[in-house]
Every structure is written in structure tokens, then in C-alpha cells.
N, C-alpha and C positions, 0 to 999 in steps of 0.2 A: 746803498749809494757808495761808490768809488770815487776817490780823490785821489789826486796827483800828486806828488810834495817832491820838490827839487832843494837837492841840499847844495848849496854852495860855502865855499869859501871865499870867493872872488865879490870883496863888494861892488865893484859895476856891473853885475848882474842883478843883486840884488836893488841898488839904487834906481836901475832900470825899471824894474817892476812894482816898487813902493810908490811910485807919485802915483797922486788921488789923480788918476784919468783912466783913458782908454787907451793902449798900445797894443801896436800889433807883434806879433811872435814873428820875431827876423834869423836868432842865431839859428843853423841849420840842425845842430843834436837837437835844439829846442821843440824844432818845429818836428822832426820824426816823433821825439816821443809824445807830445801834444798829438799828435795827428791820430798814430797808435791807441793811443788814450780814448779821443773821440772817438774812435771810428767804432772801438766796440763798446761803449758806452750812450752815446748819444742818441740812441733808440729807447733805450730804456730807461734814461733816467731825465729830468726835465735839469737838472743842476750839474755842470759840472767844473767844480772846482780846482782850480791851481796855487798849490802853496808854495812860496819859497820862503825853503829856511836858509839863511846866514848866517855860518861863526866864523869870530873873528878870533885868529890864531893867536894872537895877541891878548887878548883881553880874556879872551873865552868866553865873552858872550853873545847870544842868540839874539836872532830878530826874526820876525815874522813877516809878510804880506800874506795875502788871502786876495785871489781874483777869480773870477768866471769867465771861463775860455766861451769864445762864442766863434761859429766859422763863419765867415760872410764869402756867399757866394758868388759875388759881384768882383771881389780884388781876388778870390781864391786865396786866404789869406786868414792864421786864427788871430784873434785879438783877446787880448786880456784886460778886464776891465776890474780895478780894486772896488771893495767891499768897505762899509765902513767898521769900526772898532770893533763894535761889537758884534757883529756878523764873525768878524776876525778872528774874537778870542771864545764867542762859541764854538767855531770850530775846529780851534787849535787846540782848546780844551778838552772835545770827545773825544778827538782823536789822540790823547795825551802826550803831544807835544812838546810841553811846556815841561814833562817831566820824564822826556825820553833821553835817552844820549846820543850824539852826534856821532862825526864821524871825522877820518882826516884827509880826504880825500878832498880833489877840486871841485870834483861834478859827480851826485849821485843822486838816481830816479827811484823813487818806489810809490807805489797802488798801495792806500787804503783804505781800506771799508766802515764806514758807518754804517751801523747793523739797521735793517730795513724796520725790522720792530719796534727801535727808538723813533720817539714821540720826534714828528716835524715840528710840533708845538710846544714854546717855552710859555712857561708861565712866569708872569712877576707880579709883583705885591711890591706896590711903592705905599702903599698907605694900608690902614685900616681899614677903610672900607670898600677896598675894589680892589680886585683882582684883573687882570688884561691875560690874556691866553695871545702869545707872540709868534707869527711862522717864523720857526729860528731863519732860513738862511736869506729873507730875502727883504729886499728895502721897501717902505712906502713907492718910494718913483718905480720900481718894477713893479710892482701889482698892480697901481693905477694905471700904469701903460698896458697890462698883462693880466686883467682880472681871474682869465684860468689858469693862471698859475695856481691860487688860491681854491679856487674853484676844485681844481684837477687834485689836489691834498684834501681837500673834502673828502670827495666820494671815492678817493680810494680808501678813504677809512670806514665809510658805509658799505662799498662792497666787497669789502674784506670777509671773506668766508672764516677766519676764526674769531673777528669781530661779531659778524651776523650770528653763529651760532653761540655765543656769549651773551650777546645782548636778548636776541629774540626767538631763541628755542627753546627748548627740553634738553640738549646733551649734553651728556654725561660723559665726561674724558677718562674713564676705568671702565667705561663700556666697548666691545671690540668691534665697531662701526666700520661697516666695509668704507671704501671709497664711494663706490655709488651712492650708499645708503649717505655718506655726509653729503653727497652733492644733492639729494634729493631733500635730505633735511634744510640744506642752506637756501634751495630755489622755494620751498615750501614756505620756509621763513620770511623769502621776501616778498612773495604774494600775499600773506598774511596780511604784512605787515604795510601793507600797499606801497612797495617798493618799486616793485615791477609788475606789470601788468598784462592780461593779453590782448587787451583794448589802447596800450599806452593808458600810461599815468595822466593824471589829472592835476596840473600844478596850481589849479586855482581851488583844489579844496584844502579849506582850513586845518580838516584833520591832518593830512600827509604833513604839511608845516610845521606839524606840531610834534609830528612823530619823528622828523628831519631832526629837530629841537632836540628830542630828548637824546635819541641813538646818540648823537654828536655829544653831547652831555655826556652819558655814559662814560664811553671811550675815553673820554678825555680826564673825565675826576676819576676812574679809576689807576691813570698815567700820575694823577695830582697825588692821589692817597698811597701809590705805591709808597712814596718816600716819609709816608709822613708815618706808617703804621705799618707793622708783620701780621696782625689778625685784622684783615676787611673783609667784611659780606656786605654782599649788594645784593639789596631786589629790585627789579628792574620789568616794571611794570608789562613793559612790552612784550615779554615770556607768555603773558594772559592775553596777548590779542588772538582773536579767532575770528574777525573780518577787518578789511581796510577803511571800513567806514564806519566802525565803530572805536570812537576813544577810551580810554578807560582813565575812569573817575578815580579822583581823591588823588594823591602827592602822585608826583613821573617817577618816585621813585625814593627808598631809603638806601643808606648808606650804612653800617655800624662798623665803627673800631673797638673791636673786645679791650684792645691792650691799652686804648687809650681812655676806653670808660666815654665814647661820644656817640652818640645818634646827630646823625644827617638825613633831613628831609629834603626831596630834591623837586624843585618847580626849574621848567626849562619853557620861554618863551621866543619866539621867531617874528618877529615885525619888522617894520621897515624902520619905525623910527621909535629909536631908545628911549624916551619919555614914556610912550605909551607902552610900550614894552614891560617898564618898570612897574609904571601902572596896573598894567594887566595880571603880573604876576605878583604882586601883593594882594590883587584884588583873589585870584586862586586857592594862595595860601591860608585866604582868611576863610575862604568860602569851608575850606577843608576845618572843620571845628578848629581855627586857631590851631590846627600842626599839631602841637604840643599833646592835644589830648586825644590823639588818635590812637586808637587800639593797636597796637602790633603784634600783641602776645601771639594770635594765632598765625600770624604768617612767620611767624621765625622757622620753619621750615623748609618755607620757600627760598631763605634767600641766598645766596649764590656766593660762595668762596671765591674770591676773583683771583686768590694765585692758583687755585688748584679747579675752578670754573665746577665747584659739586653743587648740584642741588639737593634738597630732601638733606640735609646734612641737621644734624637734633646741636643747636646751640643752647647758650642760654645768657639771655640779655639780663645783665646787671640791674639791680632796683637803684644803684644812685648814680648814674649816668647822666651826661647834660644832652640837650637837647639843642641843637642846630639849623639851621634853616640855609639852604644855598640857592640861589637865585642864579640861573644861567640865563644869559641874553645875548640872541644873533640878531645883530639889525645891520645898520647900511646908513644912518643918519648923522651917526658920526662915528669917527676912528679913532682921532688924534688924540692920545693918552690924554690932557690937559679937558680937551672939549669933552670927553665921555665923565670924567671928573667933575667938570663945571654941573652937568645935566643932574649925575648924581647926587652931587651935595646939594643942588636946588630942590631935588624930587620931595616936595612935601608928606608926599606918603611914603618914603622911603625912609626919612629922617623922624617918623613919630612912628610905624613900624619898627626902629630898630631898636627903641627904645625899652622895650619889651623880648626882644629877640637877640639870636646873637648870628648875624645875618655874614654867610661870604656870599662876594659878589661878582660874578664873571662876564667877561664882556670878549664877544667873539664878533668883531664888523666881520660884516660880510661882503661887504663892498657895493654890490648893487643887489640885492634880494630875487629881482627881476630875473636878471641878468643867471643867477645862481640857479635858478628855479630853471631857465631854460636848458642849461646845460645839465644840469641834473636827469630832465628829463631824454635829454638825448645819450645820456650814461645809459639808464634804467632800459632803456629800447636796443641799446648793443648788447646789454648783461643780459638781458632776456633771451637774444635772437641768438647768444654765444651758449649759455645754458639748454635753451631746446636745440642747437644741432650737438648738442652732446651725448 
């Protein structure tokens, strides 16, 4: 993703651009290099950002705004629309901003790049017992006006071809894979995996929901353990599917941190509404002999180095390691940090569950499940019809 960062020194430029509203781009450099900016960007990216920086000669200090140019084709006209704080200082933060040097000049334009493989997904932990998974750049009022915005970050992370072949194949990155041969293994993968179909997908079977659930899971607690751990292996259930209508039994998946001495059992649920959600996957984890005393010795083979993506790799799981439980949930019943809170600390079986367990907990709204399923499915029919004319 490219962003635009204008540096000034002039603060009625920047006074201009910091009030919390929507302004239109009037001065005429502004509007060239905005325009420049859109024109070859705005195909390919759903976001595009305008930062102004101001130093003040005097003081030498910086200030920030953060907006979203948007063209409206009615005035012919770009407008800039501020972001709140923390949208703000996400992304003054990647872009390291806050620790670059300035310059002395009045007026100065430069493009930067937020790398495509950083996570659109922030996570936060306000408490102990929940976790929220956040789309860094964009507000509640935008996704509810704009559900595929949300939507469209989904499934580019499902049909991500080095996603797909992480989560749900065999290979092997020290293996010399032509080109064909990976596109062949990625399209293999997602029929497997009942991603895509030649019949079209099916959004009312339970299975695919549940396989939605995990892949999403995956991708995303391996984004989470990057920072937490230098040795992770993942096994990742979905490697063993070999039909779309068949699930595969017992946890969606473990996680192991060698350097941190922790085992992760991973349950990932998809409902509409988070109560039963929670329900659902306690009621899993118990089915699965209580987690805890599940065999792994023999699958330590299988499981999958997620910075170096090996399988078949010979580890060996420590005898006094703790034992974890993570609970992933997409639902649509509620969002709002406080309200998903409320539901969890009520969950009777989530609160005598964890008493025994040492439980994280993630929470991914999806905004309308519905909604998400239908546009999924209209993904899954263009990935298909783009793969068979390949």
C-alpha cells in the first residue's frame, strides 16, 4: 500500500487539513500531486492515504494529520477526510514517522510504502481474557457504510497463494517448484479445501464455515506468534484434507513455541451470534478428551515451521511445557469492544472452562456473516474462472 506524506512548514496548510471533517483539495501543487498519486494507485489499493507533516521552525516540533483522499465525481474534486488518533498514529508509526527527520524546505512530496505482507490486522488485549483482532486503518462508521471493505481484507488473505500453500498443502520452500507446478498445487489446494468449486461453492454447508474459521485463524495467530516467539511450528489441520465435505476431527489445529516451552491448541468457530459461538467451541474442546491429554508425540513431524514453512522437520517437544487453549471466533452479533466483553465475562461456560484452562481469546466480527458468505462466494467463482483460463 502507498501513501502520500506532504511535508510543510507553513502552518496554514497544515491547520487546513487537521480539523476533524471532510475538505476538499483546493491549493493547485496539492491537487497535481494528489491527483498523480490517485490515478496510479487507486486501482489497486481500496486506501489511500494523505499525511501531512508540520515542523515548526521555531520550536522544532512535528505534528501529524492522517486523511483519506476520496475523488468525487460529481464536483471533479479530491477531498480529504481526517482519521481518528489512532488510525493516525498507526500509521505514522509503520511508516516511522515519528522517528524520521525532517527537512527545511516549504513544500515537500514523497510516496511511501507499507509493505503488502504486513498484517491489515492489529491486535489488542485490553484485558485478560479477550483478545479483539482490529482492521488497522479503518473506522466502525466506514465498515458499517462499507461492509466489503472488510469483506475484501478477508479473502485476499484466503486467496493468497503463499497463504493457501502454508496453510493447506504439502510444500515445501527448498523444493525447486516450477511456476506451473505452484499454481497447480494452489488451485489443487483450494478444491480440496472446498474453496472453490466447479459446481460453485456451497455457502450453506457447515463444513466450508468452519474451514473459512480455521484458514482465517491460521494466518492471522501465526501474524500474532510472530512477535511473541523465534521458534513456532504449526500444524494446521487442513494440510490432511483430501475432500471438501469432509472435516477433520479433534483440535483445528496446534501451535508450539520451542523457546517459550508453550503448547497451543487451537479451536476456531464461525456463527452468527457470539454467545453460541463460545458455546460451541468449549463444547469442542471438551469433546476432544479435555485438549490437554491429547497425544501429539506422533504428529511432531508434521508440524510446519512457519518462518521457514518445512514440513517433516524431526523436532522435539519439551516434557514440561504448559499447555494452552485458544479459542478463535467470527461472528456478526456483536462488535463493539465493551458489548463482546459484556457477552464474554457473562459466558457461563466460558468462565468455569477457564478455570481449569489457560484460555486466549479472539474475537474477529464479521459484520454480517450473511452478507460475507455471499461475497466470498462471488470471490471463489472469479478465482476459479481466473485459474482455469490460466
Amino acid at each position: 500500500m502507498k501513501v502520500l506524506v506532504h511535508y510543510t512548514t507553513q502552518k496554514s496548510i497544515f491547520n487546513y487539513f487537521s480539523k476533524v471533517e471532510t475538505v476538499d483539495i483546493e491549493v493547485y501543487e496539492q491537487i497535481v500531486q494528489i491527483s498523480e498519486y490517485y490515478n496510479k494507485n487507486s486501482r489497486s489499493q481500496n486506501l489511500l492515504f494523505f499525511i501531512v507533516c508540520y515542523y515548526d521552525l521555531d520550536s522544532c516540533k512535528r505534528d501529524y494529520t492522517v486523511g483519506k483522499i476520496v475523488y468525487k465525481k460529481d464536483t471533479n474534486k479530491y477531498s480529504f477526510t481526517s482519521v481518528n488518533s489512532e488510525i493516525c498514529n498507526v500509521v505514522c508509526s509503520i511508516l516511522g514517522l515519528y522517528e524520521s527527520n525532517t527537512y527545511d524546505n516549504d513544500v515537500y512530496y514523497r510516496v511511501f510504502i507499507i509493505d503488502d505482507n504486513d498484517m491489515m490486522f492489529l491486535n489488542k488485549k485490553d484485558c485478560e481474557d479477550l483478545n479483539k483482532i482490529k482492521l488497522k486503518f479503518f473506522s466502525w462508521e466506514e465498515l458499517l457504510t462499507s461492509n466489503e471493505l472488510l469483506f475484501n481484507e478477508i479473502v485476499k488473505l484466503v486467496f493468497n497463494k503463499e497463504n493457501v500453500l502454508k496453510i493447506a498443502s504439502t510444500y515445501k520452500p527448498n523444493l525447486n517448484y516450477s511456476s506451473e507446478l505452484l499454481q497447480k498445487k494452489y488451485k489443487d489446494a483450494l478444491n480440496t479445501i472446498g474453496f472453490i468449486s466447479k459446481d460453485g461453492i456451497n455457502i450453506e454447508f457447515k463444513t466450508l464455515h468452519g474451514d473459512i474459521g480455521e484458514f482465517v485463524m491460521h494466518i492471522m495467530l501465526s501474524k500474532f506468534f510472530s512477535e511473541k516467539s523465534k521458534e513456532k511450528y504449526i500444524y494446521p489441520k487442513l494440510v490432511f484434507k483430501s475432500n471438501p465435505k469432509m472435516p477433520i476431527y479433534g483440535n483445528d489445529g496446534t501451535i508450539y513455541l520451542k523457546d517459550k516451552k508453550e503448547l497451543y491448541y487451537l479451536e476456531a468457530k464461525f456463527y452468527s451470534n457470539l454467545n453460541q459461538a463460545i458455546n460451541k467451541a468449549i463444547g469442542s474442546l471438551k469433546e476432544h478428551n479435555e485438549v490437554s491429554h491429547e497425544n501429539i508425540s506422533h504428529k511432531i513431524e508434521l508440524f510446519r515451521n512457519i518462518k521457514t514453512d518445512m514440513l517433516d522437520e524431526i523436532i522435539e517437544i519439551d516434557e514440561d511445557i504448559s499447555e494452552n487453549l485458544i479459542i478463535f471466533l467470527m461472528c456478526d452479533s456483536h462488535m463493539k469492544y465493551n458489548e463482546v466483553l459484556k457477552v464474554v465475562s457473562e459466558n457461563k461456560n466460558f468462565s468455569d472452562f477457564k478455570k481449569d484452562y489457560n484460555i486466549v481469546l479472539f474475537v474477529l466480527p464479521i459484520l454480517s456473516k450473511r452478507d460475507f458468505l455471499n461475497y466470498f462466494q462471488e470471490c471463489s467463482k472469479k478465482e476459479r474462472e481466473e485459474l482455469i483460463g490460466k
